[in-house]
C-alpha positions, -999 to +999 in steps of 0.1 A: +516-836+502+485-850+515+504-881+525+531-862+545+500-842+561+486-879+575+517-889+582+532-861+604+499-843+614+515-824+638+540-806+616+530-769+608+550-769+581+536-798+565+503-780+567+514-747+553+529-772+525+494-782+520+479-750+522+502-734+488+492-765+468+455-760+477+462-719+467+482-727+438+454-747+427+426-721+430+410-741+460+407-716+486+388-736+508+408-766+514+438-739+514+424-723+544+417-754+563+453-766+559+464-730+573+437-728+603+447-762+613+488-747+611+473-715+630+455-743+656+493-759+658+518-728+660+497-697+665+529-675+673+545-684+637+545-654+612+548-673+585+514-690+594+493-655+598+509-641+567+500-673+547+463-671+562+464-633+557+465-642+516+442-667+513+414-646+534+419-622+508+422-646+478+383-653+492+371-620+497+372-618+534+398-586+539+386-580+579+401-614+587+427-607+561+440-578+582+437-598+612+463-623+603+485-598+584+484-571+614+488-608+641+516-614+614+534-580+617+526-583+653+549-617+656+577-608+628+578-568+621+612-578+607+601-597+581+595-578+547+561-603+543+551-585+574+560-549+564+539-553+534+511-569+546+505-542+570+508-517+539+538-502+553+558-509+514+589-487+523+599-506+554+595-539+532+621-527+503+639-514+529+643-548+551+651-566+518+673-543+508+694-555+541+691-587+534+704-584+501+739-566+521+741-594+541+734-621+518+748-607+481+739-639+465+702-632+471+704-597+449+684-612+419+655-623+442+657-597+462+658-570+435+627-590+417+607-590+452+616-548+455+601-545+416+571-562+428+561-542+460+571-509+439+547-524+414+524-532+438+515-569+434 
């Protein structure tokens, strides 16, 4: 991934890429320089702010973690990520629960994602 990161360093995906192998691997702080330099790149992407929303948690710093999630709610309310970074859980099963009617071949995934909100992970 690093590779694809020099190679198209322009791509915000190829950042946020990055940054869920960094996370996946317990470095936080290589993950959140992938996503700051995706933030630098597309700052009106949801994705971006919800991804940076997670790591500033997984490193203790929940004031800038609330920052991204509410800038992420801000750009994508319709997006169940959104709902439930912004704490607002019933609007996230509830958005999934749409998906799920318009796409029925998503019901396992989105049945597993709706037992892990009610959970509360």
């Amino acid at each position: 991934m690093q590779k694809q990161v020099a190679r198209y360093p322009l791509d915000t995906r190829e950042h946020i890429q990055l940054s869920y192998a960094y996370r996946a691997g317990g470095d936080s702080t290589d993950a959140l320089a992938q996503i700051k330099a995706a933030e630098a790149l597309s700052p009106t992407k949801e994705d971006v702010w919800t991804t940076a929303g997670a790591i500033e948690w997984d490193v203790g710093d929940l004031r800038a973690a609330q920052e991204a999630f509410d800038k992420a709610y801000a750009l994508g309310p319709e997006f169940p990520a959104a709902y439930y970074a912004a704490g607002n859980r019933s609007a996230a099963i509830a958005t999934i629960r749409q998906a799920v009617a318009r796409f029925p071949e998503a019901a396992a995934s989105g049945q597993a994602a709706i037992a892990q909100i009610q959970a509360g992970k």
